[in-house]
FISELO-194501 format. One record per residue (C-alpha): residue in one letter; y, z, x. Coordinates in Angstrom, 1 decimal. Each point is the difference from the previous one (the first is absolute). Last residue first. Example, Ala and Ser with C-alpha at 12.3 -4.5 7.8 and 13.67 -1.06 7.14 Angstrom:
<nodes>
<residu=S&c2=-1.1&c3=7.1&c1=13.7>
<residu=A&c2=-3.4&c3=0.7&c1=-1.4>
</nodes>
This chain:
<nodes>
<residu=X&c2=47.9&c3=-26.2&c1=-10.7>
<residu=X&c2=-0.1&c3=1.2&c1=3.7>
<residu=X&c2=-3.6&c3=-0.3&c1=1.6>
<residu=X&c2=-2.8&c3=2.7&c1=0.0>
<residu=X&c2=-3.3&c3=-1.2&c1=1.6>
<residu=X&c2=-3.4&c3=1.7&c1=-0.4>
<residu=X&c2=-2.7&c3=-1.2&c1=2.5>
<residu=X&c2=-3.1&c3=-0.5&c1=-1.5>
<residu=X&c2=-2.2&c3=-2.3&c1=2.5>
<residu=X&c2=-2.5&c3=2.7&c1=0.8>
<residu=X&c2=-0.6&c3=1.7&c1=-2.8>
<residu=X&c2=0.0&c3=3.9&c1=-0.2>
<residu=X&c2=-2.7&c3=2.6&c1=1.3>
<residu=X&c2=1.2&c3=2.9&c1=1.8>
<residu=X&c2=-2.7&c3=1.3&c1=2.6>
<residu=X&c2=-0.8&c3=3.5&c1=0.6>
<residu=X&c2=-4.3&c3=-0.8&c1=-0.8>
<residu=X&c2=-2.1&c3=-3.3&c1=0.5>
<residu=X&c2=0.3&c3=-2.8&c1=-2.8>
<residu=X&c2=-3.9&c3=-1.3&c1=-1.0>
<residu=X&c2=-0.4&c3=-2.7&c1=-1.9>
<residu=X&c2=1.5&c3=-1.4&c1=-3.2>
<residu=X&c2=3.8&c3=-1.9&c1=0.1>
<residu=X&c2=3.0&c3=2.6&c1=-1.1>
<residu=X&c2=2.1&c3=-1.5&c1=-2.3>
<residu=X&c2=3.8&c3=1.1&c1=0.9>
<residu=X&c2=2.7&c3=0.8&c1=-3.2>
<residu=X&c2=1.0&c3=3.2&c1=1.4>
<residu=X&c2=-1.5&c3=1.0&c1=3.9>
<residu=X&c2=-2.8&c3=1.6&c1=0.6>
<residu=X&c2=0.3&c3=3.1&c1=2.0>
<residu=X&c2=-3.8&c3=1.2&c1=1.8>
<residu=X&c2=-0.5&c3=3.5&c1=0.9>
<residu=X&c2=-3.9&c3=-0.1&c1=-0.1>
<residu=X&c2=-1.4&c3=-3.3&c1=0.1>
<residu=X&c2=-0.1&c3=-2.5&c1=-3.1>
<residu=X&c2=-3.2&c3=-2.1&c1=-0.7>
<residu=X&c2=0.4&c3=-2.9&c1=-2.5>
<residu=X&c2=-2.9&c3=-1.4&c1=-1.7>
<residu=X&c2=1.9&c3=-1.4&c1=-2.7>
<residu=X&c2=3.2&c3=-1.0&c1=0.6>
<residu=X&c2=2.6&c3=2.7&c1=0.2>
<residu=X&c2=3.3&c3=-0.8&c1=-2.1>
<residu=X&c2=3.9&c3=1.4&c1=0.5>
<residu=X&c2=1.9&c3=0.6&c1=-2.7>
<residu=X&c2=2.1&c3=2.9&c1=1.5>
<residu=X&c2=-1.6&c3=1.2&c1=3.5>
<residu=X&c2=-3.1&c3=1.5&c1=0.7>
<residu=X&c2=0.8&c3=2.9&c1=2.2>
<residu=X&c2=-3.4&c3=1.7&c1=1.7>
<residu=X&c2=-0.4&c3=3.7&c1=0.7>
<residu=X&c2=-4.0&c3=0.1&c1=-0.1>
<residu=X&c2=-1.6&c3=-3.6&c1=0.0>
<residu=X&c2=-0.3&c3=-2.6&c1=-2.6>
<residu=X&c2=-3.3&c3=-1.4&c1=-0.9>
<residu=X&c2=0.3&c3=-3.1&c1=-2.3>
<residu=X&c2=-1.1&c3=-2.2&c1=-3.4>
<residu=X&c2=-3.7&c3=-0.8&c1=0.6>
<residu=X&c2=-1.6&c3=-2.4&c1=-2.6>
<residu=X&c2=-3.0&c3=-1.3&c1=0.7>
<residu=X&c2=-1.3&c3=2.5&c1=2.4>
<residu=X&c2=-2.9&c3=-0.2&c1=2.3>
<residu=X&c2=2.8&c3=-0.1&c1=2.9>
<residu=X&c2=-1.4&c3=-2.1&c1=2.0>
<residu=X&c2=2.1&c3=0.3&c1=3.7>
<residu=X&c2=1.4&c3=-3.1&c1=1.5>
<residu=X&c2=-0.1&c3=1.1&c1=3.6>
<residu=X&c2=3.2&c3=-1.3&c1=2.2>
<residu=X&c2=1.2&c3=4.2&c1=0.2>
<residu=X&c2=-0.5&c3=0.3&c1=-4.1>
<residu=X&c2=-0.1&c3=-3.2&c1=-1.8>
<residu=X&c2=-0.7&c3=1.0&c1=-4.3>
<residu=X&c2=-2.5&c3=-1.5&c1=-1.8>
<residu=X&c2=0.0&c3=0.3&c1=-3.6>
<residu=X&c2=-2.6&c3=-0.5&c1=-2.4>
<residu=X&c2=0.2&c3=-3.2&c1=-2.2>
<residu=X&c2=0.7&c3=0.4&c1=-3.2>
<residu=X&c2=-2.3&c3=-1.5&c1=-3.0>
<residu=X&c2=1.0&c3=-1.7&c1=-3.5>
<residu=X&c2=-1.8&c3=-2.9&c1=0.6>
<residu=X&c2=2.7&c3=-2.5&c1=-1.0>
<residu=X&c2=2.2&c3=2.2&c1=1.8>
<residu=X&c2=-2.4&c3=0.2&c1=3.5>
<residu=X&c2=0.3&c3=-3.6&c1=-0.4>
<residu=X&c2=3.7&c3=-0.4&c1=-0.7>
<residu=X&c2=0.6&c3=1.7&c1=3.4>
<residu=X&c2=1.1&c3=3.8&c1=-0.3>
<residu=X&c2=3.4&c3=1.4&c1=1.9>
<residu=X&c2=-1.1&c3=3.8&c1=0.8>
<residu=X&c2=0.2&c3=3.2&c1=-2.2>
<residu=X&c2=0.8&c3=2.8&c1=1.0>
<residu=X&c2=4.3&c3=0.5&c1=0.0>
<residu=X&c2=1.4&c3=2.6&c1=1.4>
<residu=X&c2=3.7&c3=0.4&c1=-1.7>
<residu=X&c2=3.1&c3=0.9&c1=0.8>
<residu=X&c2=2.2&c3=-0.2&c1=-3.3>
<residu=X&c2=2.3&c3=3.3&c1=1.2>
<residu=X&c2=-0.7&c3=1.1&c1=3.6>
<residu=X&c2=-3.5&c3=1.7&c1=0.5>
<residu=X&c2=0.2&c3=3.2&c1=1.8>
<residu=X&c2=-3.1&c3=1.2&c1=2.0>
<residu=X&c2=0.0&c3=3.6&c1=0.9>
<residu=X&c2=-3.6&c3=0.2&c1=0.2>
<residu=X&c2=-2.1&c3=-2.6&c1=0.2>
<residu=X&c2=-0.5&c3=-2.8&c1=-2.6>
<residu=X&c2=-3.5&c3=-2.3&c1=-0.6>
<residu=X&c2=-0.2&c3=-2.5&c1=-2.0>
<residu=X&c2=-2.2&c3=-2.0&c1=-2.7>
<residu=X&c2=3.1&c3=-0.6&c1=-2.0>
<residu=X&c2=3.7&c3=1.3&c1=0.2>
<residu=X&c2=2.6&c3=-1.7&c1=-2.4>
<residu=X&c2=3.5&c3=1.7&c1=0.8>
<residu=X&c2=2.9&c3=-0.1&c1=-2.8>
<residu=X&c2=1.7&c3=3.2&c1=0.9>
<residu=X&c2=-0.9&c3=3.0&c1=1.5>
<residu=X&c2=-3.3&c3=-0.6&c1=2.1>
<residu=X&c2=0.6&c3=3.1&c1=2.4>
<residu=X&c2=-2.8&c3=1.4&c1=1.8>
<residu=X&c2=0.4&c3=3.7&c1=1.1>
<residu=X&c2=-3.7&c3=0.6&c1=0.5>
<residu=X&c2=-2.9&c3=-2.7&c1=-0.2>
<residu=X&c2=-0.3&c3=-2.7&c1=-1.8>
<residu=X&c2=-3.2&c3=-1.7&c1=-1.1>
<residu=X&c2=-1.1&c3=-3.3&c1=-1.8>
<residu=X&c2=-1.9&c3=-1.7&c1=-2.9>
<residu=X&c2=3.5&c3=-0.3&c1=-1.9>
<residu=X&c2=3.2&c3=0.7&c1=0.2>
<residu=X&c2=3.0&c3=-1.5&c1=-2.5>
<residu=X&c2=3.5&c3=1.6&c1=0.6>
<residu=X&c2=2.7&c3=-0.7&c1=-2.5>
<residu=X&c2=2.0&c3=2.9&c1=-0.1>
<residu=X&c2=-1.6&c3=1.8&c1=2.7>
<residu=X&c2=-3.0&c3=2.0&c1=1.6>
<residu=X&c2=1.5&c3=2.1&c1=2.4>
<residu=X&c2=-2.1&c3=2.5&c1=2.2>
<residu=X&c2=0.1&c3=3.9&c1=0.7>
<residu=X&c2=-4.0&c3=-0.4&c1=0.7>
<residu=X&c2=-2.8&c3=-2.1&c1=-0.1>
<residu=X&c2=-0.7&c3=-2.5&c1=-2.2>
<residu=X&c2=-3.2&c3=-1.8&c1=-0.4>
<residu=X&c2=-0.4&c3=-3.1&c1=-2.4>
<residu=X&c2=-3.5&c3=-1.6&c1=-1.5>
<residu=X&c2=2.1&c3=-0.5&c1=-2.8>
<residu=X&c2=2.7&c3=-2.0&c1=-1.4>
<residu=X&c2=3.1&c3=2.5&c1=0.3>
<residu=X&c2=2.7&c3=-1.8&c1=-1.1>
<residu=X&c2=3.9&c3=1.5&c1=-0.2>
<residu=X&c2=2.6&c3=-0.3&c1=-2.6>
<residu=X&c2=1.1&c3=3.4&c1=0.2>
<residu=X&c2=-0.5&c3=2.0&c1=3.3>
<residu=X&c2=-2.8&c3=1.7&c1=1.1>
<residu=X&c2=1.3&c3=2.2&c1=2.7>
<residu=X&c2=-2.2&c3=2.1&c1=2.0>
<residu=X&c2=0.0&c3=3.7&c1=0.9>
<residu=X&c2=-4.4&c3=0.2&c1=0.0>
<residu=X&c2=-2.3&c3=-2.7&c1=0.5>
<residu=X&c2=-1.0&c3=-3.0&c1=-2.3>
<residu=X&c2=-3.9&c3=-0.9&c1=-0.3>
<residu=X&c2=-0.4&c3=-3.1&c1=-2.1>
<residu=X&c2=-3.2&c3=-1.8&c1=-1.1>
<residu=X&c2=1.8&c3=-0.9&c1=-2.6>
<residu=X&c2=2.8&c3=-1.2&c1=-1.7>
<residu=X&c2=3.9&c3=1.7&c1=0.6>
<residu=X&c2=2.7&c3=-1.6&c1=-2.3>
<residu=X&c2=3.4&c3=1.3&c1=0.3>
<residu=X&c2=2.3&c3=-0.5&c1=-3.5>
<residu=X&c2=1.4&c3=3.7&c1=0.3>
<residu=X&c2=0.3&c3=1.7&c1=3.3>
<residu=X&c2=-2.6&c3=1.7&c1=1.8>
<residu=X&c2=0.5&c3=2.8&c1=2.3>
<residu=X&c2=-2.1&c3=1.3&c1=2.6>
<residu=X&c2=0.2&c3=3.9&c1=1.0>
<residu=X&c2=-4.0&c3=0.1&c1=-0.6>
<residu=X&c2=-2.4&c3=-2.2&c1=0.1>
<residu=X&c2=-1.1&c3=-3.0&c1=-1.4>
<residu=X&c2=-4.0&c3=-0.8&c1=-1.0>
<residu=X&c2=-1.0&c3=-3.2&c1=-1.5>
<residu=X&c2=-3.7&c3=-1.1&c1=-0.3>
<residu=X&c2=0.7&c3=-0.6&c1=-3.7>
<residu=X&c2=-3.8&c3=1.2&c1=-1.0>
<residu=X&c2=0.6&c3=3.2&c1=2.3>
<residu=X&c2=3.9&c3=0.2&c1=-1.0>
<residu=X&c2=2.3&c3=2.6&c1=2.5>
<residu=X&c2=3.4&c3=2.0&c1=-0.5>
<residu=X&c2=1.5&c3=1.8&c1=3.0>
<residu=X&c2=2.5&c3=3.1&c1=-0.8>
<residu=X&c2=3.5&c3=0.2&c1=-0.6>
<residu=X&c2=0.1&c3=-3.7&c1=-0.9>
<residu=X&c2=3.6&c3=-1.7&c1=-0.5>
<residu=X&c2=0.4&c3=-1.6&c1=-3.1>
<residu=X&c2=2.3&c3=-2.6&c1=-1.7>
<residu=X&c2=-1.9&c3=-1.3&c1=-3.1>
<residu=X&c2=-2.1&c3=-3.1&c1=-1.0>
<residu=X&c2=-1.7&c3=-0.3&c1=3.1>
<residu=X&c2=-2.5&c3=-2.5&c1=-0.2>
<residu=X&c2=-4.0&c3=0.8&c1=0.8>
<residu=X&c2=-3.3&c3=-2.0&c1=1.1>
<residu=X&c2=-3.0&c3=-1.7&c1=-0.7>
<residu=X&c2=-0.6&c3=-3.5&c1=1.1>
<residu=X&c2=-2.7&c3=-1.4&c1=-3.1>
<residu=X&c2=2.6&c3=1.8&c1=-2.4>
<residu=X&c2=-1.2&c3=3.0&c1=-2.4>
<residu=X&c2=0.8&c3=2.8&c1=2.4>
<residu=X&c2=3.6&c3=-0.3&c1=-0.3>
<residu=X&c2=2.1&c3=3.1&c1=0.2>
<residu=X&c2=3.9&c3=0.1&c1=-1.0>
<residu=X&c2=1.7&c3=2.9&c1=2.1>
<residu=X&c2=2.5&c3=1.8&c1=-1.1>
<residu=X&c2=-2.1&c3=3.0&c1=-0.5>
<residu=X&c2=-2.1&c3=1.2&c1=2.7>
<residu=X&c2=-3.1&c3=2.4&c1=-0.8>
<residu=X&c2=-1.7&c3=-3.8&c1=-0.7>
<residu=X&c2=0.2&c3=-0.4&c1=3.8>
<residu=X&c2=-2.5&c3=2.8&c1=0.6>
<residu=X&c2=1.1&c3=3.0&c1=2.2>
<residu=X&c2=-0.8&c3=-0.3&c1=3.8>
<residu=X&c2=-2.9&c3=0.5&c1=2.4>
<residu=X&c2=-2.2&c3=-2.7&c1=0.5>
<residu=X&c2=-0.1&c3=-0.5&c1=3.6>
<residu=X&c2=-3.2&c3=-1.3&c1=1.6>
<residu=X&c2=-1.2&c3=-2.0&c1=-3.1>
<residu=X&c2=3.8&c3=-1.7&c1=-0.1>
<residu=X&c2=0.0&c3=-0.6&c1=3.5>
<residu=X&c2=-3.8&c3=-1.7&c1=-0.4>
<residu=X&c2=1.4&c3=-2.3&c1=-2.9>
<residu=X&c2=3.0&c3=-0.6&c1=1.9>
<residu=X&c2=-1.9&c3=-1.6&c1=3.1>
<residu=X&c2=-2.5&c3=-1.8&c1=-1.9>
<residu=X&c2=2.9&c3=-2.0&c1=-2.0>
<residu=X&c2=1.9&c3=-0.1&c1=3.3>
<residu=X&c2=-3.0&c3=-1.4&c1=1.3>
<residu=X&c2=1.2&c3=-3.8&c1=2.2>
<residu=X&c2=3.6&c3=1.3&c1=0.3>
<residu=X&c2=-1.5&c3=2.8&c1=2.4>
<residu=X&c2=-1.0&c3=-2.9&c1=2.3>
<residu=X&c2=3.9&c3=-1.2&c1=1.0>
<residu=X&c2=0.0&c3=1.9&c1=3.3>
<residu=X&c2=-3.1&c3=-1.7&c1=1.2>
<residu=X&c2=-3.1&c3=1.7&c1=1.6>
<residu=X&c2=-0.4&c3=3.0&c1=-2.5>
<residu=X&c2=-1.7&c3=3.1&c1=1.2>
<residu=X&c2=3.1&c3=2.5&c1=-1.2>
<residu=X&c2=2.8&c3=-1.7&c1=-1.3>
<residu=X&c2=-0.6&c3=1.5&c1=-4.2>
<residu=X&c2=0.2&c3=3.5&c1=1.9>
<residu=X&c2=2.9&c3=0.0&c1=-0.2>
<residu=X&c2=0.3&c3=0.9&c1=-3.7>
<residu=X&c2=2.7&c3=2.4&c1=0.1>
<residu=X&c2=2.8&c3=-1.4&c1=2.4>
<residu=X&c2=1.1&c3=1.8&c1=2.9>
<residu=X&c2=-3.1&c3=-0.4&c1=2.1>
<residu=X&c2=1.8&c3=-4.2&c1=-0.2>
<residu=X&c2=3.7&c3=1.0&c1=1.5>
<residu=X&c2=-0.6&c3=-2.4&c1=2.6>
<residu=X&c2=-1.1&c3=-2.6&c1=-2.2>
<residu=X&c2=-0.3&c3=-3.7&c1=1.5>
<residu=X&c2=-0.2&c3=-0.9&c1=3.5>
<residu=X&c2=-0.8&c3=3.9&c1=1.1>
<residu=X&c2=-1.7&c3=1.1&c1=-2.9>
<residu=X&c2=-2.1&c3=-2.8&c1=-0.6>
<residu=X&c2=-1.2&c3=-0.5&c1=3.1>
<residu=X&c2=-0.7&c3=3.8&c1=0.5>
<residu=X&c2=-2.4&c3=-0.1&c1=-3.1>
</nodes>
């Protein structure tokens, strides 16, 4: 696990569920059993008060996707938890009216769930993060101190802690498709070049994995299969190619020089 922290997450013994990084060989595999991997943190910890002792939330069990909105403001004195939702938040979170939250979903203590957001399941959340107005996550993990404020799409990712994503930054998953593989209706896994090695990813769609203390920049875009170092700073507005970018570098676009000139 030294890899990982030292490239990627420093702060990593910090976060609850580190143990999801022990014996795995890439530093996306976790995405591959976050179903798995929530149903066994649920089993291990199941302490907290149902989440029909809650009112202001609406509760659908009835759906194929099962899940909850928040219908009233409400910040949770003590952790709720569904067996048959496989949803568990904790406490000190708040959730704000109009926020969607599916599961499998595990959501740590002192978080912030605002309103509009979209919890699609098989989702981790640490702690003290922001899940804003707008915000769409899915099949992915943050850690602690992530901020998603405004308008961010995260899938099939990864976040460290202390990760701030500017507003509209997205990391997108899903590759360019030929017209075959859309007249079949299949995706192709992702391969992803690390040190002149193109490196099978076993994943069709992989969105990204962003290091501790990194700065993503106002509407910028990850490709899939993007890997982000440690105390990286991505610039506004750049799209950040797939592969492998080392730690302590800022990130910005090569030809993009702003000019200012008299009107």
């Amino acid at each position: 696990m030294n890899y990982f922290s030292d490239t990627y997450f420093p702060q990593l013994e910090k976060f609850t569920h580190n143990d999801i990084f022990r014996n795995i060989k890439q530093v996306w595999d976790p995405l591959k059993n976050l179903n798995k991997i929530i149903t066994k943190i649920l089993a291990k910890d199941a302490t907290g008060n149902p989440i029909e002792s809650v009112s202001g939330l609406t509760i659908d069990r009835s759906s194929s996707v099962k899940g909850i909105i928040v219908k009233d403001w409400i910040k949770l004195e003590t952790s709720i938890i569904s067996h048959d939702l496989k949803i568990k938040i904790d406490r000190g979170t708040t959730l704000e009216p109009t926020a969607i939250i599916k599961g499998p979903s595990v959501i740590g203590k002192d978080n912030d769930i605002r309103q509009g957001s979209y919890i699609r399941g098989n989702v981790i959340v640490g702690s003290n993060c922001v899940i804003g107005h707008c915000t769409e996550i899915k099949n992915s993990l943050l850690m602690n101190h992530v901020e998603a404020g405004h308008f961010n799409y995260i899938g099939d990712s990864i976040l460290g802690s202390y990760v701030n994503m500017g507003a509209g930054s997205r990391l997108a998953n899903v590759q360019f498709r030929g017209l075959q593989e859309k007249m079949d209706d299949t995706i192709n896994d992702i391969e992803i070049s690390i040190e002149n090695k193109l490196i099978a990813t076993g994943l069709a769609k992989l969105g990204s994995v962003i290091g501790d203390n990194v700065e993503i920049g106002c509407n910028a875009v990850l490709s899939p299969g993007t890997l982000i170092g440690k105390d990286n700073w991505i610039y506004p507005n750049c799209t950040v190619s797939k592969g492998f970018h080392p730690p302590g570098h800022f990130i910005s676009p090569s030809e993009h020089k702003l000019k200012s000139r008299p009107k």
